[in-house]
C-alpha positions in Angstrom: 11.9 2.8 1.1 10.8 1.1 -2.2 7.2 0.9 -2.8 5.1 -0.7 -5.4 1.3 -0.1 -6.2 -0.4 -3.1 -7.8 -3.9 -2.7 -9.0 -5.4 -6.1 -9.9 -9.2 -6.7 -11.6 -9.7 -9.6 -8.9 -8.1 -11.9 -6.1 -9.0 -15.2 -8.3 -10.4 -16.5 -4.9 -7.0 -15.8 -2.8 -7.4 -13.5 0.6 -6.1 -10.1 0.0 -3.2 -10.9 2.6 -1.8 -14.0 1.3 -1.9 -12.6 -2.2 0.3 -9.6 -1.1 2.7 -11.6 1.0 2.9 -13.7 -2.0 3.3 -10.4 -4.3 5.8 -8.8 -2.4 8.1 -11.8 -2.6 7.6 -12.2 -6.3 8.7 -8.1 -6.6 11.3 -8.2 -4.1 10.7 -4.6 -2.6 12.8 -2.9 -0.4 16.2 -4.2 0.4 16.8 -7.3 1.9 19.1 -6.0 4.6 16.5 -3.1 6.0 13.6 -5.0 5.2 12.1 -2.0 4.0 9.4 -2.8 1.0 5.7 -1.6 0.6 3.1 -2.8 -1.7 -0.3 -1.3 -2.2 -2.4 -3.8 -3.6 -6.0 -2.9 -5.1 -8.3 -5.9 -6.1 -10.9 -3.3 -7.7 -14.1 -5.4 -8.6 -13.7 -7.1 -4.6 -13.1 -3.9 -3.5 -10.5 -4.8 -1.5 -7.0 -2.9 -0.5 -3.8 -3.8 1.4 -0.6 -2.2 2.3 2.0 -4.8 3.0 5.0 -3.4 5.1 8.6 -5.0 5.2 9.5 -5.6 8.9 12.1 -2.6 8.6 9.1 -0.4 7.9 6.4 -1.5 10.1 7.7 1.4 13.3 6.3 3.7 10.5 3.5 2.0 9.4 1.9 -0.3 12.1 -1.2 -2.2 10.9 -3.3 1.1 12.6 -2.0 3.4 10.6 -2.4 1.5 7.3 -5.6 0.4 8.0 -6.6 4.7 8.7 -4.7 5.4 5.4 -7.1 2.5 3.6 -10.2 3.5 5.8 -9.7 7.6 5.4 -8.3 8.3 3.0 -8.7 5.7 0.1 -12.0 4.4 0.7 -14.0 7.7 0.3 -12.2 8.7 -3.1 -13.0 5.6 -4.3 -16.8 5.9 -2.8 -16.1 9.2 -5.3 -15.9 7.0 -8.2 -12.0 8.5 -8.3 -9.5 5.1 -8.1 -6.7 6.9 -9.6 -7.0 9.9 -6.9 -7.7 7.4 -4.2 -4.5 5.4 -5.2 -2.5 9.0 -5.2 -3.6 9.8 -1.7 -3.2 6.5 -0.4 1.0 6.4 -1.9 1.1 10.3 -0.3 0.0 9.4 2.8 2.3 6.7 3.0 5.4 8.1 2.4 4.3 11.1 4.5 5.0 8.4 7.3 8.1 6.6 5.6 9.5 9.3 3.5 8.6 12.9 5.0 12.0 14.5 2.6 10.6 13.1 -0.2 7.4 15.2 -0.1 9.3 18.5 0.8 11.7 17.8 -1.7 9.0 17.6 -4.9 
């Protein structure tokens, strides 16, 4: 899995969704065989948070689970005041869906 975290001041008027489609084109994640890319995006002053999944991916992460991961665990750290925590969680829980060997192995 290749991920990307892309924290962004604003949207510029674009919905979250079509600006990550449009991001994770433009960074290529993931191979193009598996499919296998994932991009956090933040848009901090909208407040807004997506986690786009490559097709190879989504049997990990179906919209349900990233939209908990978003809802429980990123939202109340950054209700804390704690982006940079909330953005940690949000990658750990992630690859505790996509990349479990990762985790044991740091």
């Amino acid at each position: 899995t290749q991920m990307q975290v892309v924290t962004v001041p604003n949207l510029g008027g674009v919905v979250i969704e079509e600006a990550a489609i449009k991001m994770a084109d433009v960074y290529r994640l993931g191979s193009s065989q598996a499919d296998n890319g994932i991009l956090l995006l933040v848009a901090a002053e909208e407040r807004r948070i997506r986690i786009e999944v490559g097709q190879g991916r989504e049997g990990d992460l179906p919209d349900a689970r990233t939209s908990r991961i978003i809802r429980d665990v990123m939202v109340p750290r950054f209700r804390e005041g704690s982006a940079d925590r909330a953005v940690w969680a949000g990658v750990m829980a992630i690859l505790h869906f996509t990349d479990p060997q990762f985790l044991e192995s740091s």
